[in-house]
C-alpha positions as CSV (number, residue, x, y, z in Angstrom):
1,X,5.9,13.4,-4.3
2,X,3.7,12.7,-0.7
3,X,0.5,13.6,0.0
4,X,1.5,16.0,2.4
5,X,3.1,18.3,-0.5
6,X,0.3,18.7,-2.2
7,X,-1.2,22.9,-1.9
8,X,-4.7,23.4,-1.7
9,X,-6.9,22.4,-4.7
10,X,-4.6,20.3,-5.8
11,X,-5.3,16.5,-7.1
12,X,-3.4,13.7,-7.5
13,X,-3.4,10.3,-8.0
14,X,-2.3,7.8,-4.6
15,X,1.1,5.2,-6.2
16,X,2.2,3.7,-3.2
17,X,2.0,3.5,0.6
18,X,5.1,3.3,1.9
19,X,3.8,2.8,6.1
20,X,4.6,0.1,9.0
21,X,2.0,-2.5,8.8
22,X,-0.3,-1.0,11.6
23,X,0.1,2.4,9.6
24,X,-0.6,0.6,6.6
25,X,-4.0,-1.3,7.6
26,X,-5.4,1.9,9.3
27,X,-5.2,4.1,6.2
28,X,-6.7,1.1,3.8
29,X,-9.5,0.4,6.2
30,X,-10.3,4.5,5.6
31,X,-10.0,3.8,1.7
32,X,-6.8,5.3,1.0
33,X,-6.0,3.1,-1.6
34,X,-3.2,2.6,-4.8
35,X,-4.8,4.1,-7.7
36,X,-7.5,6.2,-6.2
37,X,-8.0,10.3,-6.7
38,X,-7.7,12.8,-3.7
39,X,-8.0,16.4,-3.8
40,X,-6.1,18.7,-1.1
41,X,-8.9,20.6,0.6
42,X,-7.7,22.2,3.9
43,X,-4.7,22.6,6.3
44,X,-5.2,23.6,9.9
45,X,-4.5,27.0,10.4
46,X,-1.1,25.4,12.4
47,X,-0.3,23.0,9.7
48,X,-1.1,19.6,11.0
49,X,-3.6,17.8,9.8
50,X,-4.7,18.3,6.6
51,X,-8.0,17.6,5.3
52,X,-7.8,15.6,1.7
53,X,-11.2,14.8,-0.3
54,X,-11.2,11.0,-1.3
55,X,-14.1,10.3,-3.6
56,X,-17.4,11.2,-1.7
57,X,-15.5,11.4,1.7
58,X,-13.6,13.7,3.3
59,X,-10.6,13.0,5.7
60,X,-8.3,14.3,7.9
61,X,-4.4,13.0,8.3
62,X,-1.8,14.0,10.1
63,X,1.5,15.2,8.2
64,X,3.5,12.6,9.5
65,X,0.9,10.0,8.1
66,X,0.3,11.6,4.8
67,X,4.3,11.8,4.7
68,X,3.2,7.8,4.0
69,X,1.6,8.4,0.8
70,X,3.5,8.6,-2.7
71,X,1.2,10.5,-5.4
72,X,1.6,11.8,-8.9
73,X,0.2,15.2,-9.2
74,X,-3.0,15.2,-12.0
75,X,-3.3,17.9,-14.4
């Protein structure tokens, strides 16, 4: 499962990021991480971006980068 599938409210645990390097170092250097927590919080009324909740923060990614992002959906 990808970040992007998540539905509102839900939380999940970041696996793997699967990205091109540039990709890659952009989305660590805003604390997506392996191992971290994010919640789903919003979608933009067209779809894209999406607004996930990542510890204290909250960020906004566009689908094709949260496509990028391999979770397992917590309980």
């Amino acid at each position: 499962m990808t970040l992007e599938q998540l539905r509102i409210g839900n939380r999940a645990r970041i696996t793997a990021l699967a990205a091109e390097p540039a990709l890659l170092q952009r989305l660590m250097e805003m604390g997506v991480l392996e191992g971290d927590e994010v919640e789903m919080v919003a979608v933009a009324p067209l779809g894209d971006p999406i607004e996930i909740r990542l510890g204290d923060s909250r960020l906004s990614l566009r689908r094709e980068e949260a496509a990028r992002v391999e979770v397992t959906l917590l309980p």
